[in-house]
C-alpha positions as CSV (number, residue, x, y, z in Angstrom):
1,X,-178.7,96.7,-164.4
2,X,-178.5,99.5,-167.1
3,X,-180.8,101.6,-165.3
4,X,-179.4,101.3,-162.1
5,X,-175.9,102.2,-164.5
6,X,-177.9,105.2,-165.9
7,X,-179.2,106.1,-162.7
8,X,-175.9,106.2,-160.7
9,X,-174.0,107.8,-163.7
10,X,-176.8,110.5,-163.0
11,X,-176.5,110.8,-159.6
12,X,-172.3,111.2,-160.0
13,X,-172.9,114.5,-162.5
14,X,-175.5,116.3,-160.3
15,X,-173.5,115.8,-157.3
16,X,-170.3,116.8,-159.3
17,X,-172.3,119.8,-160.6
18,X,-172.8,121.4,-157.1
19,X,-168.7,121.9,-156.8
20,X,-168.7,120.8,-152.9
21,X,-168.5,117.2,-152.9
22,X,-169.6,115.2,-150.7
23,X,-167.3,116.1,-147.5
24,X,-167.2,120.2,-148.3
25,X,-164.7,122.2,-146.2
26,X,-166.8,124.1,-143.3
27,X,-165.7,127.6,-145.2
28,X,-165.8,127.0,-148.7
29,X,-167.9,129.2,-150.5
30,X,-169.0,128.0,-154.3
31,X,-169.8,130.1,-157.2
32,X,-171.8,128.7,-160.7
33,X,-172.5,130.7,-163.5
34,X,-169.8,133.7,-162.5
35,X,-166.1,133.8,-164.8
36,X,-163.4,136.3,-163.8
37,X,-162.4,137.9,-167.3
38,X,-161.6,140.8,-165.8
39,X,-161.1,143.3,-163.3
40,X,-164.7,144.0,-162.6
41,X,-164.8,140.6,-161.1
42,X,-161.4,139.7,-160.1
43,X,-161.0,143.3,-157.8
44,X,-164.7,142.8,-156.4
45,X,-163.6,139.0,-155.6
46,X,-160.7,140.2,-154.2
47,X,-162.5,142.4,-151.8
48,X,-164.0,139.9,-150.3
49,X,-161.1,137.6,-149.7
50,X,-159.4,140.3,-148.2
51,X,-162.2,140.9,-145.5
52,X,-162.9,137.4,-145.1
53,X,-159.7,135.7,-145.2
54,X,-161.1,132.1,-143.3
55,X,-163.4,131.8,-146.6
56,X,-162.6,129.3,-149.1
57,X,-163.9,131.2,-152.1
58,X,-163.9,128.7,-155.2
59,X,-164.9,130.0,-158.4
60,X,-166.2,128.3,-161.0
61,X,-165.8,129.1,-164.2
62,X,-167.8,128.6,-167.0
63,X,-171.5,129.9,-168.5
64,X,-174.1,129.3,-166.5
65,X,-176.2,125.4,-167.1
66,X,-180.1,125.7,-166.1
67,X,-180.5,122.4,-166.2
68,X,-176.9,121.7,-164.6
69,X,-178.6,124.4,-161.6
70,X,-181.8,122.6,-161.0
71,X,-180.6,119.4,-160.9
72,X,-178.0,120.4,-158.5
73,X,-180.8,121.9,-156.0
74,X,-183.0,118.4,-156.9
75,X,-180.5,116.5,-156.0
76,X,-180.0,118.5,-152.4
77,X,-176.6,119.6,-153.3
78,X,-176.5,123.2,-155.2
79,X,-173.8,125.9,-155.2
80,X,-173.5,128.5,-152.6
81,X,-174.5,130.9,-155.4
82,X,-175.2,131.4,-158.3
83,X,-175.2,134.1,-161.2
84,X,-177.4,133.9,-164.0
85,X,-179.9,136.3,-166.0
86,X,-182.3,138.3,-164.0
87,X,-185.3,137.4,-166.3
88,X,-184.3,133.5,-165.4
89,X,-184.1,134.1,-161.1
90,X,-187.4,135.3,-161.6
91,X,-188.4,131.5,-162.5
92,X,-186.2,130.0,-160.1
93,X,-188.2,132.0,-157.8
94,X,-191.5,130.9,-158.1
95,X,-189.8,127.4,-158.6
96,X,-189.1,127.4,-155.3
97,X,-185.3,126.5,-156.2
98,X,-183.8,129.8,-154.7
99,X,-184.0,131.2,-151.8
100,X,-185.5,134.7,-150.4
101,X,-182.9,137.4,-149.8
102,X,-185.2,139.0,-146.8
103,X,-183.3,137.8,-144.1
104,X,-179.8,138.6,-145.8
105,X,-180.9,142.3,-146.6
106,X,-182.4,142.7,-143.2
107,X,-179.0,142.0,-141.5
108,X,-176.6,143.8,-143.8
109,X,-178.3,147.0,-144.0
110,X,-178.7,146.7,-147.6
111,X,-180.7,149.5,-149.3
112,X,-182.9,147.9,-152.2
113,X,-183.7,151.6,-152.9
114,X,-180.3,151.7,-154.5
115,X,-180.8,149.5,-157.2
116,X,-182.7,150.3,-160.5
117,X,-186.7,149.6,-160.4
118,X,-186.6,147.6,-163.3
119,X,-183.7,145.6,-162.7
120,X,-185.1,145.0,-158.9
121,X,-188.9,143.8,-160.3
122,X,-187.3,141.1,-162.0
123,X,-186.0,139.2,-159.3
124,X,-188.9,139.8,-157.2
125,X,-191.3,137.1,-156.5
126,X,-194.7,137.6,-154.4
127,X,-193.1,140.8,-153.0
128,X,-190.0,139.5,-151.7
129,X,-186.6,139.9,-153.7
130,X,-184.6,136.4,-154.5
131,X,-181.5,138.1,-156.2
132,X,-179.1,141.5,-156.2
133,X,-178.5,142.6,-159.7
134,X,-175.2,143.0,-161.0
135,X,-174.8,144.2,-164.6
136,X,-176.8,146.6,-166.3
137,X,-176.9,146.7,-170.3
138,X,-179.7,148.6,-172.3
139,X,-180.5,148.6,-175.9
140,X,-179.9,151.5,-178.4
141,X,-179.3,152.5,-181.7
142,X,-176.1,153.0,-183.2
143,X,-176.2,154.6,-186.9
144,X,-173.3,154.8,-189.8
145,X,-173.1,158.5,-189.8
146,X,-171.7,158.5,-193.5
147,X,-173.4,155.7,-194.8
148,X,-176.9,157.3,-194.1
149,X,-175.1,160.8,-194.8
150,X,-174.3,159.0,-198.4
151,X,-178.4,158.3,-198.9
152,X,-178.8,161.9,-198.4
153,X,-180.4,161.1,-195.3
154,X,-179.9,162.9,-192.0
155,X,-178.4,160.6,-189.5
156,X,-180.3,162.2,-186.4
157,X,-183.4,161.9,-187.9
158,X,-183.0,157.9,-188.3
159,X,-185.9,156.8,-185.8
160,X,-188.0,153.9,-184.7
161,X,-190.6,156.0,-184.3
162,X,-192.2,155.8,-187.9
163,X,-192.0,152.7,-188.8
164,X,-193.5,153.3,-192.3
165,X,-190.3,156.5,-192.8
166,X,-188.0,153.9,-191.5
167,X,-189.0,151.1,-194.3
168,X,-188.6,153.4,-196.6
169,X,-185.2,154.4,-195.2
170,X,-183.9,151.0,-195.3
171,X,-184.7,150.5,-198.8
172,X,-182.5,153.5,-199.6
173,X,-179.7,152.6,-196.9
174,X,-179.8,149.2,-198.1
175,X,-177.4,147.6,-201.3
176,X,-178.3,144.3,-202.8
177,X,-176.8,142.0,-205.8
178,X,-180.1,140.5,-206.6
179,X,-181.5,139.1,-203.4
180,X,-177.3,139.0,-201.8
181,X,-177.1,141.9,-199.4
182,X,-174.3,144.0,-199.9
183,X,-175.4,146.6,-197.3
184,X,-177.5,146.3,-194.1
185,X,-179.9,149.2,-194.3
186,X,-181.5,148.5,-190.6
187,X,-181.2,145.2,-189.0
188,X,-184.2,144.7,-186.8
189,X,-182.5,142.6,-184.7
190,X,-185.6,140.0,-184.2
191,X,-186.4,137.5,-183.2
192,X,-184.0,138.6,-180.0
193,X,-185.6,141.8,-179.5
194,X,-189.2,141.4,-179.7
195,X,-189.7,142.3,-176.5
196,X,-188.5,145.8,-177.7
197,X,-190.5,146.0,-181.3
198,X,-193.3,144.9,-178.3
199,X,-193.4,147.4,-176.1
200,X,-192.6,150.3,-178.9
201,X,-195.9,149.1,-180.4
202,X,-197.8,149.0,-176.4
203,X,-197.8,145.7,-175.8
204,X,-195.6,143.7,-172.9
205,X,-195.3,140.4,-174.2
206,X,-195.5,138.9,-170.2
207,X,-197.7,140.7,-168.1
208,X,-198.5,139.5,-164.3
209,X,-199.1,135.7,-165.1
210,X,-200.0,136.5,-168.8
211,X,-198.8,136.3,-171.9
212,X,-199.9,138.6,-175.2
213,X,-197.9,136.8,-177.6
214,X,-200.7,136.7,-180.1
215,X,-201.5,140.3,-179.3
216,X,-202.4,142.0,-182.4
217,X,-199.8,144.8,-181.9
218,X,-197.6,142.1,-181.1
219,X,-198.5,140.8,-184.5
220,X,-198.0,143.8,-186.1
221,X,-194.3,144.2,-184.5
222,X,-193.4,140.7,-186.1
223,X,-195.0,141.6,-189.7
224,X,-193.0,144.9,-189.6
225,X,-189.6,143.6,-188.3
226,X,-189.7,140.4,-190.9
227,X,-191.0,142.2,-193.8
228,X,-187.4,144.6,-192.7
229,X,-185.6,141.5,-193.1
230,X,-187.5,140.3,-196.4
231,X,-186.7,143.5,-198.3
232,X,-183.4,142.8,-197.6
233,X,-182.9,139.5,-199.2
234,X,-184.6,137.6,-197.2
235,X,-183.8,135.5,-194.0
236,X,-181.1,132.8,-195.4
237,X,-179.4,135.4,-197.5
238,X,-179.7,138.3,-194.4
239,X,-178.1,136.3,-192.1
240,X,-175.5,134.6,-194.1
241,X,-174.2,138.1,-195.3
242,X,-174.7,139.3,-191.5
243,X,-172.6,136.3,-190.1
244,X,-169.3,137.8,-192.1
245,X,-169.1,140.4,-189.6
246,X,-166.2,140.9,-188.0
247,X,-168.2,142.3,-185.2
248,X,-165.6,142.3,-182.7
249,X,-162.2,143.7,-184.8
250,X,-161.4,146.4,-186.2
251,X,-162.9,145.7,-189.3
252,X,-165.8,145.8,-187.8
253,X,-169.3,146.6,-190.1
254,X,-169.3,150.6,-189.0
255,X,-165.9,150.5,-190.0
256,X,-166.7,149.0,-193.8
257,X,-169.9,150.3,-194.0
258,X,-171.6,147.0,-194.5
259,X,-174.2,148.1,-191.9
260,X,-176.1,151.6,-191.8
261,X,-178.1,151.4,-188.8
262,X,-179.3,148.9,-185.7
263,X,-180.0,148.5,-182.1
264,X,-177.7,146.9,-180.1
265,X,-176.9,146.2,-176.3
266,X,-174.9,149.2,-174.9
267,X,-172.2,146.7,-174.1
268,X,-171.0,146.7,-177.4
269,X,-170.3,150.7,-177.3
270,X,-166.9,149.5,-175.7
271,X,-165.8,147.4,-178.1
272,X,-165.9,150.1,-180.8
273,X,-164.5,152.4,-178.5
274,X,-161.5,150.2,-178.3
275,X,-161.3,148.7,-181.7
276,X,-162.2,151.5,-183.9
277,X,-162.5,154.9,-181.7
278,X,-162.8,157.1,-184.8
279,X,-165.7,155.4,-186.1
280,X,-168.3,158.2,-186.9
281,X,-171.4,156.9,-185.5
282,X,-174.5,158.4,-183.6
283,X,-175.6,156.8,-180.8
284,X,-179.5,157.4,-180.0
285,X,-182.7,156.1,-177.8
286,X,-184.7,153.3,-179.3
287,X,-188.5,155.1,-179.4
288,X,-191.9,154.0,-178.9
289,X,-194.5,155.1,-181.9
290,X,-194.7,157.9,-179.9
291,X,-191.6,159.3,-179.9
292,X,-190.9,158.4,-176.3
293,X,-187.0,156.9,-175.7
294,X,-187.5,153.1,-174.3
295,X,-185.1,150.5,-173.3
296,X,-185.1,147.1,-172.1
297,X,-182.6,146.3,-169.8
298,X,-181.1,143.3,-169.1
299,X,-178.0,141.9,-167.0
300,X,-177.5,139.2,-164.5
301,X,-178.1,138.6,-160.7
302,X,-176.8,136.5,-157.8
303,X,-179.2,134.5,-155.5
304,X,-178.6,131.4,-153.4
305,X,-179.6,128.7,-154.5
306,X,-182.4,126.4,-152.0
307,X,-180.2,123.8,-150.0
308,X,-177.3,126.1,-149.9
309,X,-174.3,124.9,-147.4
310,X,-173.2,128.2,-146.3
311,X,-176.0,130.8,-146.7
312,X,-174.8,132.9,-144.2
313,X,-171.6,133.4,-146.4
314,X,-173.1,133.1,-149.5
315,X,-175.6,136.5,-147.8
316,X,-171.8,137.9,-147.2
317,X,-170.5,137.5,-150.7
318,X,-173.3,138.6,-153.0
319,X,-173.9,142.1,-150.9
320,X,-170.2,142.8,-151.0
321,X,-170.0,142.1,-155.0
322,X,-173.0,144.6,-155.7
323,X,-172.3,147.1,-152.9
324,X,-171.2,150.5,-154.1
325,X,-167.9,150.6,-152.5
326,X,-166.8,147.8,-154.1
327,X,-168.1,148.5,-157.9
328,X,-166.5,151.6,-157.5
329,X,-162.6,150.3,-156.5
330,X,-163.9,147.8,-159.4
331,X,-164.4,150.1,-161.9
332,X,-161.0,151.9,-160.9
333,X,-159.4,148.3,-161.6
334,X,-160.5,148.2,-164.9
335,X,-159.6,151.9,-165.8
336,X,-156.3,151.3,-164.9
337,X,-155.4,147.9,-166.1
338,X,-157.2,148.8,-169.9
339,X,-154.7,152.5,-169.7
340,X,-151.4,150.0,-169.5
341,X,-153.1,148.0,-172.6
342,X,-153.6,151.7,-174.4
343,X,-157.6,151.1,-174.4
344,X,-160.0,152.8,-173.5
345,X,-162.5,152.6,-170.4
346,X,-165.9,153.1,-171.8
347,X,-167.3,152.7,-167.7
348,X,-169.2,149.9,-166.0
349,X,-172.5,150.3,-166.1
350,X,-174.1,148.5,-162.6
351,X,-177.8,148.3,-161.5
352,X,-176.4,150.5,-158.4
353,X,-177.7,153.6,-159.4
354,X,-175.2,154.8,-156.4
355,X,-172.4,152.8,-157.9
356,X,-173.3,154.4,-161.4
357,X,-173.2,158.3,-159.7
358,X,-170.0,157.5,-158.1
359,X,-168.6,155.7,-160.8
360,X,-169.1,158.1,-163.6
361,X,-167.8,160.8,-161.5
362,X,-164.7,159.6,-159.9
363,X,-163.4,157.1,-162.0
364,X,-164.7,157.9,-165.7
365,X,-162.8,160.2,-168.2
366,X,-163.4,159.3,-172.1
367,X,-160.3,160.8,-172.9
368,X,-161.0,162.2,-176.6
369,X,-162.2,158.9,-177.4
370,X,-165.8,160.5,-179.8
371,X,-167.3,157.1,-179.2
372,X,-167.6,157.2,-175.7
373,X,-168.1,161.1,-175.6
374,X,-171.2,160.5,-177.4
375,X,-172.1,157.1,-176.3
376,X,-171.7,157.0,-172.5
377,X,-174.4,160.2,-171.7
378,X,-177.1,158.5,-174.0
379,X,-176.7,154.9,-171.8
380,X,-176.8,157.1,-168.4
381,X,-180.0,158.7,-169.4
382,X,-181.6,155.1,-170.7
383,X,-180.9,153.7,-167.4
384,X,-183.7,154.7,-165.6
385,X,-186.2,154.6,-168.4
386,X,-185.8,150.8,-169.1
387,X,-188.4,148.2,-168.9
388,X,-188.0,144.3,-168.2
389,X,-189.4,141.0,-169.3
390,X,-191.4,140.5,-165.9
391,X,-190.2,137.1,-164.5
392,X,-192.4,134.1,-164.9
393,X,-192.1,130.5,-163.7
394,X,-192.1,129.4,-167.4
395,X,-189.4,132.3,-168.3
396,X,-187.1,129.8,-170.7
397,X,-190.3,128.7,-172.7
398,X,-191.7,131.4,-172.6
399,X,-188.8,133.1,-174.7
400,X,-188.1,129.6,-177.1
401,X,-192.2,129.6,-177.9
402,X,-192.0,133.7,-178.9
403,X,-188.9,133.3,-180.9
404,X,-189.7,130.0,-182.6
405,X,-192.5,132.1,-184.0
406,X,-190.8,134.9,-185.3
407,X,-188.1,132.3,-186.8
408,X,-190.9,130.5,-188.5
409,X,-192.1,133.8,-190.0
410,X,-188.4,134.7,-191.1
411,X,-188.0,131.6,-192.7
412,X,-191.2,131.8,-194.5
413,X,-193.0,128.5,-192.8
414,X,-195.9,130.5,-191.2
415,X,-197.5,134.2,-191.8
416,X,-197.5,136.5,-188.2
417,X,-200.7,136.0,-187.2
418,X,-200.4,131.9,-187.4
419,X,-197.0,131.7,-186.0
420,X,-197.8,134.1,-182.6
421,X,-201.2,132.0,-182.3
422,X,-198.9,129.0,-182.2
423,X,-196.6,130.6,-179.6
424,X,-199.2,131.8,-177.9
425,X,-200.5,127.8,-177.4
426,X,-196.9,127.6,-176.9
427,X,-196.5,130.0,-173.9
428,X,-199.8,128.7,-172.0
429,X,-199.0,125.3,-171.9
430,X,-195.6,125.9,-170.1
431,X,-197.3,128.3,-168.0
432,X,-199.7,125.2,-166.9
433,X,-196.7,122.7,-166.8
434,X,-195.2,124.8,-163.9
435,X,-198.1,125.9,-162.8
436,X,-197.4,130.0,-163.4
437,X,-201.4,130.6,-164.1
């Protein structure tokens, strides 16, 4: 009797999860994984309503659930769509759990040449795409122009490029009381951005149906970006100083010069355009040993899930939300509605390079505001020049077992080389559980 309990208890959630029911109205359209916060999704759903006014459009709210997702399509009733991270449709994919968009391009007319390479290839399966990208972010620096002008350093010439000039910068940007940070001198930002330390030092930690986790210029990336860390009081004392931030006021760490240099996601440019517009800060490419400006980009995509109700709809809703036309009465939206609040509109930055053309020409002005004069060109010219995580079946393990090791070498438990040979073992055994090799 208590597993029949457990079991029906089960069943109730994952049919609950779907958002139709069991009886769904013969138009309802169901979203998972997509909020409307704003007016980049609330004028784009809007759109749609208005040119399909039979359609039941029910949103719902909330982050994105994985598990939530593909126990929904196990149990035979998913959502219409969903919205999640590119580098995650990818595994869905191969999965089998959502559906080729083939079909759906073919009979809307919709140019894939539109959207950016990178963002395309990674929610691409076998050749055929399983999702339409939505959001583009990229990752940058973003330096304290009178901090590192305090260190008699030149802020322009703050690089990733050397990393043995930019140890020896972070010494001098950084303050400590004993091993209790006082100032950030460069925060590496690992074990998030790995795949960026990665592919600066040549290596792509996923490859085709491989992973290089134990690479030895993967190895090298982790001993660099740690020993950053360890200089500066070490992990439990880094993070404890960096977790006072107010990161999203106006007392923010540019502001109070607790923090001289980092990269960051380019979404961020907007919140110290709006929260602290006079901050002096240069905004710059993240670089390869070479010299060479690389990015990875990142964002999220809407596919339909296997088992769908209403894929025909679900076709019309997701090539009307990432259509050009719509982004850019989108983008007007949000101009317009953050000039009655007094903010600033830093732009939206789509995977539509059509959208993006349009966009920054019709609707954006950064009105005087110097983050956004310097930011905005500097995320344009990134775009194109980004690189992905390629998609793999095992895409959520594969991210846990790479950044388990690098936590394990912040935390002092395991040197590089051990900890990315564990990860490694890591990566290849969820690649065999799904059966990505």
């Amino acid at each position: 009797m208590r597993v029949l309990v457990v079991v029906a208890v089960v069943l109730l959630v994952v049919t609950g999860c779907g958002g139709l029911g069991a009886e769904p109205a013969a138009n309802a359209l169901v979203t998972m994984g997509f909020g409307q916060p704003d007016e980049h999704a609330t004028a784009r759903v809007a759109v749609f309503r208005a040119a399909n006014p039979d359609v039941d459009v029910r949103i719902n709210e909330g982050a994105f659930d994985e598990q939530q997702f593909l126990s929904a399509v196990a149990a035979g009733d998913p959502p219409d769509l969903v919205y999640a991270e590119r580098r995650k449709l990818g595994s869905y994919a191969a999965r089998g759990a959502v559906l080729s968009l083939a079909d759906c391009v073919r009979e809307h007319h919709v140019d894939l040449g539109q959207f950016r390479a990178a963002a395309l290839r990674q929610v691409t399966h076998r050749g055929e795409v399983h999702g339409l990208p939505d959001f583009s972010v990229v990752r940058l620096l973003i330096v304290n122009n009178p901090v590192v002008r305090a260190a008699g350093l030149d802020p322009a010439a703050l690089s990733t490029t050397d990393w043995t000039a930019l140890a020896e910068a972070t010494d001098r940007l950084a303050v400590l009381d004993g091993n209790r940070p006082r100032r950030i001198g460069f925060d590496p930002k690992v074990p998030e951005y790995l795949p960026l330390w990665a592919k600066a030092n040549g290596v792509d930690l996923v490859r085709g149906d491989e992973v290089h986790l134990d690479d030895p210029a993967v190895v090298e990336a982790v001993r660099f970006t740690t020993d950053l860390v360890r200089r500066q009081g070490g992990w439990a004392s880094f993070k404890a100083f960096r977790d006072t931030f107010d990161q999203f006021g106006a007392d923010n760490a540019y502001v109070t010069g607790r923090l001289a240099a980092m990269p960051m996601d380019s979404w961020y440019l907007n919140t110290l355009a709006a929260n602290s517009p006079d901050v002096d800060v240069t905004v710059a490419p993240f670089t390869d040993r070479a010299g060479t400006p690389i990015t990875e980009s990142s964002g999220q995509a809407w596919a339909i899930p296997k088992g769908a109700r209403h894929p025909d709809l679900a076709c019309r809703f997701l090539t009307t939300m990432t259509n050009a036309d719509t982004w850019v009465l989108a983008a007007t939206a949000r101009r317009d509605a953050l000039a009655r609040a007094g903010k600033p509109y830093g732009g939206t930055f789509t995977a539509n390079r059509v959208a993006d053309e349009r966009i920054f020409r019709e609707v954006f002005a950064p009105g005087g505001n110097r983050v956004l004069a310097r930011a905005v060109p500097q995320v344009l010219a990134l775009q194109d020049k980004a690189f992905v995580v390629e998609p793999s079946p095992a895409a959520s393990e594969l991210v846990r077992a790479w950044e388990g090791g690098v936590n394990r070498v912040l935390t002092g438990r395991q040197p590089p080389d051990e900890a990315m040979a564990q990860a490694q073992r890591e990566a290849e055994r969820a690649l065999d559980r799904v059966g990505g090799r």
